[in-house]
DSSP file (Angstrom, degrees, kcal/mol; ACC not computed):
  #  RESIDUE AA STRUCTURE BP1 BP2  ACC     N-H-->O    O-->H-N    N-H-->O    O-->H-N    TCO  KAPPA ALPHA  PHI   PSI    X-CA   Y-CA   Z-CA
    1    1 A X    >         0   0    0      0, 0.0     3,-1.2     0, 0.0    33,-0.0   0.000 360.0 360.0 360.0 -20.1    2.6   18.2    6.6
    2    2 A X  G >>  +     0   0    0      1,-0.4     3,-2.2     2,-0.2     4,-1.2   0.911 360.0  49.2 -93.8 -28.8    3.2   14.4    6.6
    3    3 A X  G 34 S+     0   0    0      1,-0.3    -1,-0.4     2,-0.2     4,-0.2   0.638  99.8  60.5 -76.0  12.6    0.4   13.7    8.9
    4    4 A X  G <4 S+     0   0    0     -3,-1.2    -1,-0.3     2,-0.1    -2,-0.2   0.205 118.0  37.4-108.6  33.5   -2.2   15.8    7.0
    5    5 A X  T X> S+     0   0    0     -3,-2.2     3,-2.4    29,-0.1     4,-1.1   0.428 115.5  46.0-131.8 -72.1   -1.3   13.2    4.1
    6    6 A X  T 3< S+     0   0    0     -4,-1.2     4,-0.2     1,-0.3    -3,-0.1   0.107 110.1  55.7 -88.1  27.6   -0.7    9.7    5.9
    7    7 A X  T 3> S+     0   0    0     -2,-0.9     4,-1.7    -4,-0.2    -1,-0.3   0.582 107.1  56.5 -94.3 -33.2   -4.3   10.1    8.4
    8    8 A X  H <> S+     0   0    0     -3,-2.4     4,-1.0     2,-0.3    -2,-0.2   0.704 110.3  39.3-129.0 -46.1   -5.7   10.5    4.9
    9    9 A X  H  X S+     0   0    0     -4,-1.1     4,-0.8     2,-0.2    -1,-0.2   0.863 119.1  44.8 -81.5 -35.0   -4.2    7.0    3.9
   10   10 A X  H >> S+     0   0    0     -4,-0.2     3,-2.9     1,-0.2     4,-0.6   0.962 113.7  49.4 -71.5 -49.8   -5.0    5.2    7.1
   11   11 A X  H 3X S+     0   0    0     -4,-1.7     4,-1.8     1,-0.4    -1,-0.2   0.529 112.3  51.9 -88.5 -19.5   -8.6    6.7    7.2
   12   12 A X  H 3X S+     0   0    0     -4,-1.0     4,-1.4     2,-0.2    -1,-0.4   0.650 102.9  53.2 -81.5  -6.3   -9.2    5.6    3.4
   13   13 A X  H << S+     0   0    0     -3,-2.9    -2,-0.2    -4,-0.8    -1,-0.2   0.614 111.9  49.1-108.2 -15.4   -8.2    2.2    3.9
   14   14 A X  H >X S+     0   0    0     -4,-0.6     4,-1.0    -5,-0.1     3,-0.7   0.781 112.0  46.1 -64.1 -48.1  -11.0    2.2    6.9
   15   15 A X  H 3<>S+     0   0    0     -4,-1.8     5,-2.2     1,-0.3     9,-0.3   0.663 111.1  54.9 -93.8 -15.0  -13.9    3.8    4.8
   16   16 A X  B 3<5S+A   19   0A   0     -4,-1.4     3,-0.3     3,-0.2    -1,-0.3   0.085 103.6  56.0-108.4  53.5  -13.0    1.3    1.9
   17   17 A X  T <45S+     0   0    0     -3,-0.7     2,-0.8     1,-0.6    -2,-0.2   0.273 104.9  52.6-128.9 -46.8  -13.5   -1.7    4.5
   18   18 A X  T  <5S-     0   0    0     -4,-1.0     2,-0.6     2,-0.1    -1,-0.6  -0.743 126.3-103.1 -92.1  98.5  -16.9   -0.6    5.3
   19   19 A X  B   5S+A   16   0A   0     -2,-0.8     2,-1.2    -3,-0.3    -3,-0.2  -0.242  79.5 134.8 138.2  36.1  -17.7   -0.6    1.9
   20   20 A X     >< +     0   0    0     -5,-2.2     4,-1.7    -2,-0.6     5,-0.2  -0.799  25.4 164.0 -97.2  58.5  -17.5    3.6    1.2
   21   21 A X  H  >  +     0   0    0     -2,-1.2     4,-2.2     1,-0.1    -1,-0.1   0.836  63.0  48.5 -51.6 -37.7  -15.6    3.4   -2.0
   22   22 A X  H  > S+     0   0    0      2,-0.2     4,-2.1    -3,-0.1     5,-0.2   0.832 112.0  44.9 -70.0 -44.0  -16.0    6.5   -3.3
   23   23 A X  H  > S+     0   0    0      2,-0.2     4,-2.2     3,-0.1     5,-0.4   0.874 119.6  49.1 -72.9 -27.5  -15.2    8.6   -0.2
   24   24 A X  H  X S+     0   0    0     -4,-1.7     4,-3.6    -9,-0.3     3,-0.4   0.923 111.9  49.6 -52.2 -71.0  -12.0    6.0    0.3
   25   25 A X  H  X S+     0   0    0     -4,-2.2     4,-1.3     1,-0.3    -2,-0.2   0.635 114.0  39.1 -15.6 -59.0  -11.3    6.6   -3.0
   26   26 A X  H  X S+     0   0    0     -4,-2.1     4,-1.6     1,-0.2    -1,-0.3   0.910 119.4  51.0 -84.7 -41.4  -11.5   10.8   -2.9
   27   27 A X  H  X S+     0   0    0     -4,-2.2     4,-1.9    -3,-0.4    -2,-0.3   0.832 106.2  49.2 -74.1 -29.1   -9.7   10.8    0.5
   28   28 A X  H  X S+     0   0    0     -4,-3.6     4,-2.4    -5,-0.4    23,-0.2   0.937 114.5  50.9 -73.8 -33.0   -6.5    8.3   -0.6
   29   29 A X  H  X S+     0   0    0     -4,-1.3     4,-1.6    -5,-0.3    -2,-0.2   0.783 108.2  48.2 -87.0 -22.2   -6.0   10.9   -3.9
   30   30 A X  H  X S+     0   0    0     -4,-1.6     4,-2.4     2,-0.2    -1,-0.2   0.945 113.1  52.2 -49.7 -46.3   -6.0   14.0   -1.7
   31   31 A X  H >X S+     0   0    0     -4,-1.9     3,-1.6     1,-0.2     4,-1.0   0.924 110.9  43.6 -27.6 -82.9   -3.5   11.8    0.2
   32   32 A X  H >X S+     0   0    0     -4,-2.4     4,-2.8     1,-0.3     3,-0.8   0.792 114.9  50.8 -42.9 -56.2   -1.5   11.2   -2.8
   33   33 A X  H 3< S+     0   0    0     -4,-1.6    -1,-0.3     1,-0.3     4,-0.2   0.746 106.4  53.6 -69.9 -25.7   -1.7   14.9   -3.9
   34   34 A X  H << S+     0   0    0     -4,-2.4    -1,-0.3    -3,-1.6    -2,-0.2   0.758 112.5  42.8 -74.4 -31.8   -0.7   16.1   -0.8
   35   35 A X  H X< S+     0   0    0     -4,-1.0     3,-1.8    -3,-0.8     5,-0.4   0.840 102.0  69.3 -41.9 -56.9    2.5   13.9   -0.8
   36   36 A X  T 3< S+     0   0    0     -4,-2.8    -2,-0.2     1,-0.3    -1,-0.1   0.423  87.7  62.9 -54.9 -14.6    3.3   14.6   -4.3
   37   37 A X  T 3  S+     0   0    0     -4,-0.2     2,-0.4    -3,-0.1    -1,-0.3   0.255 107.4  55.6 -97.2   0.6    4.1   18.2   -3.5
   38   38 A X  S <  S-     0   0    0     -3,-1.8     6,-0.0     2,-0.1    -1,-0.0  -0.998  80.3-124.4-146.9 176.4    7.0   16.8   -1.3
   39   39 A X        +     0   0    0     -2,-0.4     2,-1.5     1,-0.1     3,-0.2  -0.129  61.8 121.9 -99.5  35.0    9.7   14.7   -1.7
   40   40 A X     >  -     0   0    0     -5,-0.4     4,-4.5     1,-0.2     5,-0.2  -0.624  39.8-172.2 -81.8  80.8    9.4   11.9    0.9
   41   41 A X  T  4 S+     0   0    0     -2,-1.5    -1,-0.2     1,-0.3     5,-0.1   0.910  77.0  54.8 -60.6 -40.5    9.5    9.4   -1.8
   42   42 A X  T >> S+     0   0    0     -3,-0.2     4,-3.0     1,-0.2     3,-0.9   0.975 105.6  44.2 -48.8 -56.0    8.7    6.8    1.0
   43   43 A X  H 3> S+     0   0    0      1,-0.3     4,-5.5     2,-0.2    -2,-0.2   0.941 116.0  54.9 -65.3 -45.0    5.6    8.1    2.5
   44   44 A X  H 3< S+     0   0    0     -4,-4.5    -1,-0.3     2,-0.2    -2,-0.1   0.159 107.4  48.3 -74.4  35.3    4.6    8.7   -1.4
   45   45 A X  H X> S+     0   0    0     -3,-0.9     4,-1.0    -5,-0.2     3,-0.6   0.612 110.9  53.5-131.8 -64.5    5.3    5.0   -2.1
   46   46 A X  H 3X S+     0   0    0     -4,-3.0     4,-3.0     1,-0.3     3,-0.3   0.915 109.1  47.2 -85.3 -54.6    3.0    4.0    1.1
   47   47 A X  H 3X S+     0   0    0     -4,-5.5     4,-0.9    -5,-0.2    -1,-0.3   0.644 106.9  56.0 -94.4  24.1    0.3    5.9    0.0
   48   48 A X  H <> S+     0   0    0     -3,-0.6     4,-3.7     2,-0.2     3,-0.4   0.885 108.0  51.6   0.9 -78.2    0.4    4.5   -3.5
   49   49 A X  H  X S+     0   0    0     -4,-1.0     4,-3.4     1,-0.4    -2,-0.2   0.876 112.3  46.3 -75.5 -41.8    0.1    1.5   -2.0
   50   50 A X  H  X S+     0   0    0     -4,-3.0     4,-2.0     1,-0.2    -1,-0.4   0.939 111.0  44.1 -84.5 -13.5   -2.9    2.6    0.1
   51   51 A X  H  X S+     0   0    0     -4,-0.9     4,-2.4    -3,-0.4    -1,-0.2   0.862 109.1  66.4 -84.5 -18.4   -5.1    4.2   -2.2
   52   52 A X  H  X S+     0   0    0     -4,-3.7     4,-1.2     1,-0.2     5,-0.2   0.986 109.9  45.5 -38.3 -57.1   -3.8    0.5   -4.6
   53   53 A X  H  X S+     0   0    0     -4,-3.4     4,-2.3     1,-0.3     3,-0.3   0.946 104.2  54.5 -83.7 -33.6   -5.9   -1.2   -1.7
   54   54 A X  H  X S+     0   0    0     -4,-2.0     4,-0.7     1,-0.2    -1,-0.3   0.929 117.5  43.6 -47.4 -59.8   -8.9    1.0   -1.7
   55   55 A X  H  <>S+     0   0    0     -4,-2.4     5,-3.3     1,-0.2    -1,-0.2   0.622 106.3  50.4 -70.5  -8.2   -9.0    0.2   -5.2
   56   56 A X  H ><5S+     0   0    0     -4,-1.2     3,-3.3    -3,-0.3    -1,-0.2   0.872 111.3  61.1 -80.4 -51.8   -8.4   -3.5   -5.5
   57   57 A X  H 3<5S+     0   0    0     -4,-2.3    -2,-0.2     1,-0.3    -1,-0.2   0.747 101.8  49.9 -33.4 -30.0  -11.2   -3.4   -2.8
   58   58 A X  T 3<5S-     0   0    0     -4,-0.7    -1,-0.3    -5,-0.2    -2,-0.2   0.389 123.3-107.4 -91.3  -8.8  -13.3   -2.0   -5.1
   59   59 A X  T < 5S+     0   0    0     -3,-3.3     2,-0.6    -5,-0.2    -3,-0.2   0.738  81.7 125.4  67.9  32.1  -12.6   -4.5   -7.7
   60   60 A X     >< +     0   0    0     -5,-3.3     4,-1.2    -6,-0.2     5,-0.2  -0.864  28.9 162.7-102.2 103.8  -10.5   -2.1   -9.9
   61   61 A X  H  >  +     0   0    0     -2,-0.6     4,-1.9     2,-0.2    -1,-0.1   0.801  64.3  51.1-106.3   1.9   -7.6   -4.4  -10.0
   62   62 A X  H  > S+     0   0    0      2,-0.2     4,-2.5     3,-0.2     5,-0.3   0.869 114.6  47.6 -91.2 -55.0   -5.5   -3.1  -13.0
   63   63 A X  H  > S+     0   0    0      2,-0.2     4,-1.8     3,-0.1     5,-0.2   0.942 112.6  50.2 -33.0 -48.8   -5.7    0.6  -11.4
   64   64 A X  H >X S+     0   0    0     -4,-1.2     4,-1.7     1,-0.2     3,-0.7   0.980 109.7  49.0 -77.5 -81.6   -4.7   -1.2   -8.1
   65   65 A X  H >X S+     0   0    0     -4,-1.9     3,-1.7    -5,-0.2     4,-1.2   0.749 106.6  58.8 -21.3 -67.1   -1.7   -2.9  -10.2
   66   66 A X  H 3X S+     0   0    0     -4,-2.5     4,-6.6     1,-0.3     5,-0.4   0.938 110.8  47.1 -40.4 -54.9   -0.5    0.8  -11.8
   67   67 A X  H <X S+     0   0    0     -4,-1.8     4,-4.3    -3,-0.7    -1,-0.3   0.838 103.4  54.1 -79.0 -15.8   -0.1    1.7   -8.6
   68   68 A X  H <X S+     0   0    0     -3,-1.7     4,-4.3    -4,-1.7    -1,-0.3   0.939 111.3  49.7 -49.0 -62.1    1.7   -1.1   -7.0
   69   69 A X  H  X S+     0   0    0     -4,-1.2     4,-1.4    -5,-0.3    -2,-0.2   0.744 103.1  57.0 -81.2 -18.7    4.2   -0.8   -9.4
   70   70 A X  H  X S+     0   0    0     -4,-6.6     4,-2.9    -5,-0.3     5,-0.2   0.895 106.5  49.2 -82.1 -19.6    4.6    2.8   -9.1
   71   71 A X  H  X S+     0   0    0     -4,-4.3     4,-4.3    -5,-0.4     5,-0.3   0.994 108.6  57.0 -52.1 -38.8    5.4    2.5   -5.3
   72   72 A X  H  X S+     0   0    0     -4,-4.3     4,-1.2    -5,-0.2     5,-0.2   0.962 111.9  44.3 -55.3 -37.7    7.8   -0.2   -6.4
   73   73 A X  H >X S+     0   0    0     -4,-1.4     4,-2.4     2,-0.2     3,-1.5   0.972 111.3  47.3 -66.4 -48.0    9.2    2.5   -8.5
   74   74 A X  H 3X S+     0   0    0     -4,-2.9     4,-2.4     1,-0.3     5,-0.2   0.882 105.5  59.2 -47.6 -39.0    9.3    5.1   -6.3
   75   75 A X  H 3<>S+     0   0    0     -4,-4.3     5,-1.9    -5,-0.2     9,-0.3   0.711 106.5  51.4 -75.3  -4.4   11.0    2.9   -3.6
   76   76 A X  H X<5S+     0   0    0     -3,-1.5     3,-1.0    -4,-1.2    -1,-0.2   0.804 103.8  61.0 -80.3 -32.8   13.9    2.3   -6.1
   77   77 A X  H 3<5S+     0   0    0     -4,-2.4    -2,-0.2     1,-0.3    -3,-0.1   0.942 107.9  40.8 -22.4 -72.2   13.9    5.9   -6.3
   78   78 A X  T 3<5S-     0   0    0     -4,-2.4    -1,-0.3    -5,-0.1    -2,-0.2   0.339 109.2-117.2 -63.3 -16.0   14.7    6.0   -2.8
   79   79 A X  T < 5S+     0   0    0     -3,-1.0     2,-1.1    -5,-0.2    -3,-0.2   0.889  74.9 132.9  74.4  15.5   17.0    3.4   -2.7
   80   80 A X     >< +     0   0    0     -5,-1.9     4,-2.2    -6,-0.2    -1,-0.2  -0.700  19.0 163.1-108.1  85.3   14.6    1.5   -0.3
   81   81 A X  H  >  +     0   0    0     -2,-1.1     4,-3.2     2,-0.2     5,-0.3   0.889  68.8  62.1-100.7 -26.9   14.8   -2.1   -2.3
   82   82 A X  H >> S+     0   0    0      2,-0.2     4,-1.9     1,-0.2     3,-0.9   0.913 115.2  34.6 -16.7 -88.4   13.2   -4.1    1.1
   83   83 A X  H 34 S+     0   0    0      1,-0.3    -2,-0.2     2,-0.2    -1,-0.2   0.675 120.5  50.2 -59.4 -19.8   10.5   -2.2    0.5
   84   84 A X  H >X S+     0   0    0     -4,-2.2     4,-2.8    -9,-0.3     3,-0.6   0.912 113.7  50.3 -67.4 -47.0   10.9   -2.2   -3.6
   85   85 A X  H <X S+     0   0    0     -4,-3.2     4,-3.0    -3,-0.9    -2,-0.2   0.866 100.1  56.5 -67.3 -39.9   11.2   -5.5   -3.3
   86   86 A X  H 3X S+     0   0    0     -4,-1.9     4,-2.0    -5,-0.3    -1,-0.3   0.779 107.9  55.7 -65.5 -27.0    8.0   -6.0   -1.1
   87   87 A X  H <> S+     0   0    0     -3,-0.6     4,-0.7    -5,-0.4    -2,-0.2   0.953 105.1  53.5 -73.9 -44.3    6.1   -4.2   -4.1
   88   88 A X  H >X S+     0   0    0     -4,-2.8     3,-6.2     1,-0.2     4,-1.5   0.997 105.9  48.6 -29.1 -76.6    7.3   -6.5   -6.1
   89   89 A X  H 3X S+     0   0    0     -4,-3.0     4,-1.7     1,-0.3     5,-0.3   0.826 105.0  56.4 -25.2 -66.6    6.1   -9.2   -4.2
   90   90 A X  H 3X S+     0   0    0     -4,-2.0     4,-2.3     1,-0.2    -1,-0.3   0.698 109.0  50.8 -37.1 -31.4    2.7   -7.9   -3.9
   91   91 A X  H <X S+     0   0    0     -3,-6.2     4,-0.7    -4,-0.7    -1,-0.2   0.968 109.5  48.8 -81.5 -57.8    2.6   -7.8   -7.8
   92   92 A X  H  < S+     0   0    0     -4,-1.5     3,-0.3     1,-0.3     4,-0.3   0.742 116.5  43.7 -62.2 -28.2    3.8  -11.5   -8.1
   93   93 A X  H >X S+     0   0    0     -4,-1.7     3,-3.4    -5,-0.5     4,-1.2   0.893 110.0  53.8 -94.3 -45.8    1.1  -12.7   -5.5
   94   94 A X  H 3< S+     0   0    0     -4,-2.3     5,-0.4    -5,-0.3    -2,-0.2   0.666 102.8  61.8 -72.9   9.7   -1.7  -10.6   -7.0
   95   95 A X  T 3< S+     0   0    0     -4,-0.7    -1,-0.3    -3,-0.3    -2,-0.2   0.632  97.4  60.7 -82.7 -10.8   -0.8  -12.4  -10.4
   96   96 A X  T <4 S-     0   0    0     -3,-3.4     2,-0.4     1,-0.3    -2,-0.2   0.418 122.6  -7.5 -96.6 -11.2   -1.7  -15.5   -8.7
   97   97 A X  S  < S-     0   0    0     -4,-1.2    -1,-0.3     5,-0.0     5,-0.1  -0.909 102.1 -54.6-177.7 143.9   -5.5  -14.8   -8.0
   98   98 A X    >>  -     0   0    0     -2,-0.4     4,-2.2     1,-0.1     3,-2.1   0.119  53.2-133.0 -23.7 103.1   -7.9  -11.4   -8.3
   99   99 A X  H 3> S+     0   0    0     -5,-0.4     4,-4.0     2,-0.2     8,-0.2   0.882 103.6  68.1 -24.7 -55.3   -6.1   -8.8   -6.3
  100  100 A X  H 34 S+     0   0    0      1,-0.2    -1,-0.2     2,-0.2     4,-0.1   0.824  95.0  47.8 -62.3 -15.4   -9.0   -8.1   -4.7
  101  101 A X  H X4 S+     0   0    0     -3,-2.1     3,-1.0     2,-0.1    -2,-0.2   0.832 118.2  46.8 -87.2 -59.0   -9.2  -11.3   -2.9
  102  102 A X  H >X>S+     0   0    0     -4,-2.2     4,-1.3     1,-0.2     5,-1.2   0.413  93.1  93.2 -69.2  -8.6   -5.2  -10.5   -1.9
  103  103 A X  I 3<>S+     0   0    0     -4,-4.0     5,-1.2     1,-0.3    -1,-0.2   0.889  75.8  50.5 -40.1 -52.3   -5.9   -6.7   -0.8
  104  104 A X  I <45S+     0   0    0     -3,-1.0    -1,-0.3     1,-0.2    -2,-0.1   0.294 128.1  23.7 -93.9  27.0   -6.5   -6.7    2.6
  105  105 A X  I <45S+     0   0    0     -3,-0.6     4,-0.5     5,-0.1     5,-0.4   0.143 134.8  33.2-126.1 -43.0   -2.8   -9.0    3.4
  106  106 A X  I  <5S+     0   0    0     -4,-1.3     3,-0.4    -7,-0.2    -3,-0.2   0.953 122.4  37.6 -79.6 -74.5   -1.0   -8.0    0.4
  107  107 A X  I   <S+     0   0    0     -5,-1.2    -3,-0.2     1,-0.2    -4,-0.1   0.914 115.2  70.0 -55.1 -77.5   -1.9   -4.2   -0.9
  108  108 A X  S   <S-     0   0    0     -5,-1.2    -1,-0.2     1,-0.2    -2,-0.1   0.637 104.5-129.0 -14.8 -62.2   -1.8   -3.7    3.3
  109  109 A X        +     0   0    0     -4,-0.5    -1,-0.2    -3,-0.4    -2,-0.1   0.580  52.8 154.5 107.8   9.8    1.6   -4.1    3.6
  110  110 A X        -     0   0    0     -5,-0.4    -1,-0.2     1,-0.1    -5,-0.1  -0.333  53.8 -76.7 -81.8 165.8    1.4   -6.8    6.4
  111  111 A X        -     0   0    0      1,-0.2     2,-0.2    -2,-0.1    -1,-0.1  -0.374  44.1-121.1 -60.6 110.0    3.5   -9.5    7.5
  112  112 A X    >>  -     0   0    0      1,-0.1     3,-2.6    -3,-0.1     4,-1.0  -0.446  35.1-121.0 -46.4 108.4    3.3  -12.4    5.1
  113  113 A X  T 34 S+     0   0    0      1,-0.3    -1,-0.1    -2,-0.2     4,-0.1   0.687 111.9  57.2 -35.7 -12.2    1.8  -15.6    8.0
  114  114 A X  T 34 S+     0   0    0      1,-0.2    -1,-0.3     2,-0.1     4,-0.2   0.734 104.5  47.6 -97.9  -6.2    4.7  -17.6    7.3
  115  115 A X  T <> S+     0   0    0     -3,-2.6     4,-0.9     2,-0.1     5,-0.3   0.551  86.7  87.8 -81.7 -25.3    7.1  -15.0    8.3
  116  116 A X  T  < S+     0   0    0     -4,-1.0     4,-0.1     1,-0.2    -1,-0.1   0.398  84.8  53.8 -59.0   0.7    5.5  -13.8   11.7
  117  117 A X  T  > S+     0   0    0     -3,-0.2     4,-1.1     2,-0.1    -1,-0.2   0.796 113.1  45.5-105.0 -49.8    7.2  -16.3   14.0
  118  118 A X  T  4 S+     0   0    0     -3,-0.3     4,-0.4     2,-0.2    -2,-0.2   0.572 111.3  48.4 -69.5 -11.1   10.5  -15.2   12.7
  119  119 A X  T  X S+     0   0    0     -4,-0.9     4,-1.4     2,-0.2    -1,-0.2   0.806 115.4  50.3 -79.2 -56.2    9.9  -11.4   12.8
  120  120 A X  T  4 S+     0   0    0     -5,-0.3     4,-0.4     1,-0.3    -2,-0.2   0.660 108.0  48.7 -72.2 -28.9    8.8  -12.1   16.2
  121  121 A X  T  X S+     0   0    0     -4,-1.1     4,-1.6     2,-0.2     3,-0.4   0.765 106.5  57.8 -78.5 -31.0   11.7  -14.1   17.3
  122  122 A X  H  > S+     0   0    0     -4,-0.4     4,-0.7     1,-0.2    -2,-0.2   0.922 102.7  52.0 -67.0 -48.4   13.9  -11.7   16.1
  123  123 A X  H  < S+     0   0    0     -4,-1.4     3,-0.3     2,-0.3    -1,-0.2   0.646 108.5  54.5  25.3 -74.0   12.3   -9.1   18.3
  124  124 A X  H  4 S+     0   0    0     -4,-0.4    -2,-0.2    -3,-0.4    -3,-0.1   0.984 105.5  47.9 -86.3 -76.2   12.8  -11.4   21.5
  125  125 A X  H  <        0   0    0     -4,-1.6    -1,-0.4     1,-0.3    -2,-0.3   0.570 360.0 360.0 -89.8 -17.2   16.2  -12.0   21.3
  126  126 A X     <        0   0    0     -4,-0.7    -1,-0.3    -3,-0.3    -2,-0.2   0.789 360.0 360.0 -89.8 360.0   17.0   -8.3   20.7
């Protein structure tokens, strides 16, 4: 089951890059719904987070917030406070400028640039 939900997340976060909002949009909430019937609170957290960026793409950026903050909730659920904490984050940065501008780095879930030499060293040495 969890891959007929998280191909659903990457594949929306593709169609709302080319500018296909609506079909991002209907494919990231099948995503969601399909999660929501189990209890992998993570995987339902992460696609939170992606259908957030379809819509902060879309230039809904208070939808995009709700959802932000419910992965952050969900990952407390879970007891996953990295990754609660990373929701945070995302919240605190998209308070600083239009979300939508902060989507495709933030809502993504990627490696803040100033952290990627240290991720990467860490890496090496193991």
């Amino acid at each position: 089951m969890p891959t007929q939900f998280l191909w659903r997340g990457v594949e929306a976060k593709l169609l709302a890059r080319r500018g296909d909002f609506a079909e991002a949009e209907a494919l990231a909430r099948e995503a969601v719904r399909l999660a929501g019937q189990t209890d992998a609170l993570n995987q339902r957290a992460r696609l939170a987070l992606d259908l957030a960026e379809v819509l902060a793409l879309a230039g809904r950026s208070e939808d995009a917030t709700e959802l932000v903050e419910e992965a952050s909730s969900l990952y407390e659920l879970k007891g996953n406070t990295p990754a609660a904490d990373e929701a945070r984050r995302i919240l605190h940065e998209a308070a600083g400028g239009p979300i939508e501008k902060r989507a495709a780095g933030l809502v993504a879930g990627r490696t803040p640039p100033g952290r990627r030499g240290k991720l990467s060293a860490r890496r090496r040495r193991r």
